[in-house]
C-alpha positions in Angstrom: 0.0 0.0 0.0 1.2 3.0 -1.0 1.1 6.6 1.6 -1.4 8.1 -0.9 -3.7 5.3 -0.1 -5.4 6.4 2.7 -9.4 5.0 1.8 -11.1 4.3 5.5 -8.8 6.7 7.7 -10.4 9.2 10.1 -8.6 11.9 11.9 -7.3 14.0 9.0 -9.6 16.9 10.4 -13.1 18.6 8.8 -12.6 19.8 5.1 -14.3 23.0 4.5 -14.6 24.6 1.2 -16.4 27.5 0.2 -16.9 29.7 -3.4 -14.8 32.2 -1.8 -11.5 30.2 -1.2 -8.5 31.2 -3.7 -7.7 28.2 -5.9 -4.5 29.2 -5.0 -2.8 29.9 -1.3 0.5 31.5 -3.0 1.6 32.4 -6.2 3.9 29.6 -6.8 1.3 27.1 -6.4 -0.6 29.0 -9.7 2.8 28.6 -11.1 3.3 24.6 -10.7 0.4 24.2 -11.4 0.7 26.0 -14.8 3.9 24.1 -15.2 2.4 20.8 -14.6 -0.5 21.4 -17.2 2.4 22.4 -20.2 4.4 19.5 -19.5 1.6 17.2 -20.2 0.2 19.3 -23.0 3.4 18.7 -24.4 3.9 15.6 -24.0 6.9 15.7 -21.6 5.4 13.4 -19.3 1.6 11.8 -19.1 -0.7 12.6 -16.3 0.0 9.0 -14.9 3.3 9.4 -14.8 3.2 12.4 -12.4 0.6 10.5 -10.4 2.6 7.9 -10.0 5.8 10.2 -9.3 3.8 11.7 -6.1 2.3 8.1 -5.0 5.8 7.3 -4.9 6.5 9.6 -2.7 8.3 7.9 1.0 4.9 8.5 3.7 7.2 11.2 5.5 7.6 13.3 2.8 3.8 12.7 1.4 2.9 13.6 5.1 5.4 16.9 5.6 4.6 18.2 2.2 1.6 20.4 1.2 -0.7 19.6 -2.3 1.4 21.5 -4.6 4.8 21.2 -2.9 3.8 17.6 -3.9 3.1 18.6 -7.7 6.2 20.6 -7.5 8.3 17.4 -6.2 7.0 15.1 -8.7 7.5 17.5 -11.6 11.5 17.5 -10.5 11.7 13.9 -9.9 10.2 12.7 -13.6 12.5 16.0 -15.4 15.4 14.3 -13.6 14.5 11.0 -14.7 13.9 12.1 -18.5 17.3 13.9 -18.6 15.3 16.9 -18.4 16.7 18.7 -15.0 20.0 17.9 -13.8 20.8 18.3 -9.5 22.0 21.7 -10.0 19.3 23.2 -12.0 16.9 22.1 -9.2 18.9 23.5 -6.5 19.1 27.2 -8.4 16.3 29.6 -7.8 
């Protein structure tokens, strides 16, 4: 079982949503997100590719890490693994 799988727990809190909420928290989660959508437009890499990339995630990380630091760290990992990205480029920013 992977940490993504998480059908049947309790204790993750009340989820409350309302038509006034941002889509977005910060800028740079507008920006991965963006990001995400080109790559796959562009065939870079396919939506289950990048779902995989997150449900691969170690549970610690999936657990420290909000929703689109997760996007953001699955986008790195599959550029990496397609030659894309190399250690460095990641670091710089």
């Amino acid at each position: 079982m992977r940490m993504n799988d998480v059908g049947g727990m309790e204790g993750f809190g009340t989820l409350t949503v309302s038509e006034s909420d941002p889509p977005f928290h910060a800028d740079w989660e507008a920006h991965v997100h963006a990001l995400v959508a080109a790559l796959v437009r562009r065939g870079v890499f396919a939506l289950d590719e990048f779902r995989d990339a997150i449900e691969r995630m170690s549970p610690a990380e999936y657990l420290e890490t909000s929703y689109y630091e997760r996007w953001f760290l699955a986008t790195t990992t599959l550029l990496r693994a397609k030659g894309l990205l190399h250690e460095r480029e990641a670091s710089d920013g």
